[in-house]
C-alpha positions in Angstrom: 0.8 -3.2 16.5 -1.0 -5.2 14.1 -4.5 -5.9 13.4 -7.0 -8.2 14.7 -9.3 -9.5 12.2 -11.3 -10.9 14.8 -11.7 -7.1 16.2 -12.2 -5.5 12.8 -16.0 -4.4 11.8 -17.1 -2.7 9.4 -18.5 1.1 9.5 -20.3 2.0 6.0 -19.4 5.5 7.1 -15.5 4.9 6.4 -16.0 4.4 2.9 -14.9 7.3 0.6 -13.6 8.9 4.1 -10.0 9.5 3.9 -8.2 9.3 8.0 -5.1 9.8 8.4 -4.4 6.0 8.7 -5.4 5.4 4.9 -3.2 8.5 4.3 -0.4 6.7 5.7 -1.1 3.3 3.9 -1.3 5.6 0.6 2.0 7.7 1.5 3.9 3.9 1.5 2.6 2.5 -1.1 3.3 5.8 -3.5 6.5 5.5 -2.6 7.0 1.6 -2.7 5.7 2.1 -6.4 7.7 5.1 -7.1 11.5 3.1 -6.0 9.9 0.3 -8.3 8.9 2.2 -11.3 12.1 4.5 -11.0 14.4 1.4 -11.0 12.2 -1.2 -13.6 11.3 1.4 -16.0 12.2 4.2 -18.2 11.2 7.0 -16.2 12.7 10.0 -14.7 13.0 10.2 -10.8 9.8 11.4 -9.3 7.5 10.3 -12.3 5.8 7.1 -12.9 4.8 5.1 -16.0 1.4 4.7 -17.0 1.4 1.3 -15.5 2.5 2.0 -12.1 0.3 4.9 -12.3 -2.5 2.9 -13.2 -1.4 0.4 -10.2 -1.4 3.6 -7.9 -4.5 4.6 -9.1 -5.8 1.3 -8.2 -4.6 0.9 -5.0 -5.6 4.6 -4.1 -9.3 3.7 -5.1 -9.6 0.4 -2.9 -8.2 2.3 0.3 -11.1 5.0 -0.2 -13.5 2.4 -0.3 -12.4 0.1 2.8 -15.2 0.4 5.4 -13.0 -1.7 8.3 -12.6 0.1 11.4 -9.9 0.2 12.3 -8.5 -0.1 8.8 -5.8 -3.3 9.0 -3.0 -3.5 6.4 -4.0 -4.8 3.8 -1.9 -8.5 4.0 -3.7 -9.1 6.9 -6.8 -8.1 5.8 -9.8 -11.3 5.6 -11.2 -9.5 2.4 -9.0 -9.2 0.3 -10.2 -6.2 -2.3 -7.7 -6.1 -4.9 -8.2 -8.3 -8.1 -5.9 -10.9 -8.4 -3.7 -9.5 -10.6 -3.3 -6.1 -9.2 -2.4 -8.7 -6.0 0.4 -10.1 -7.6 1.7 -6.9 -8.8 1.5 -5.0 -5.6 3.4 -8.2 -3.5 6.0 -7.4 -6.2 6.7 -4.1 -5.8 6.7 -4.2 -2.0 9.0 -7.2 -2.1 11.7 -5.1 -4.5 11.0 -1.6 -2.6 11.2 -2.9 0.6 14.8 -4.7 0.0 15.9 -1.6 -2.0 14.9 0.8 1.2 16.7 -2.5 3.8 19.9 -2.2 1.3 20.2 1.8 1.5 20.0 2.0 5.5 16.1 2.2 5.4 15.0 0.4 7.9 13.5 3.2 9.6 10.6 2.3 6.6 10.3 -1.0 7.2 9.9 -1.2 11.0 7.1 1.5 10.9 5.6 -0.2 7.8 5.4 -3.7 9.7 4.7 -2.0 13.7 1.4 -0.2 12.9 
């Protein structure tokens, strides 16, 4: 089920909250950027470079301070809170992690990450 924008509002009270709908958004994206870092970059399986760190980090601060109700996934979001740049480097990991979990019989990911 996907979001309406037309239905969203926003509820000051959400921001800094953490529901277990921003705990989901932040449990796929960790692990997006953890198949990413693990497979573009020198590091050992379960730890992440400073940069995909710092793009975790990021993306962990912008969910804490979304004040939609209900919150919608972020692509489909009409403000769009992450600076360009961190953007382009999120659309990227999503794009590789999300083939890489299609290519190993993943698709269990995928359809829950695209029907909620």
């Amino acid at each position: 089920m996907s979001s309406n924008p037309s239905k969203l509002e926003i509820n000051k009270e959400r921001v800094g909250a953490w529901d277990k709908g921003k705990e989901q958004e932040f449990s796929t994206l960790s692990k997006f950027v953890a198949v990413y870092c693990n497979n573009h970059h020198e590091t050992g399986k379960g730890q992440l470079c400073r940069e995909c760190r710092e793009l975790l980090d990021y993306g962990h601060k912008r969910l804490e301070m979304c004040a939609f109700d209900p919150k919608p996934k972020c692509r489909d979001c009409p403000a769009h809170c992450y600076r360009k740049d961190y953007r382009q480097r999120v659309r990227e990991v999503m794009k590789f992690s999300g083939m890489y979990f299609v290519k190993r019989g993943r698709v269990d990911w995928l359809i829950k990450y695209f029907t909620r």
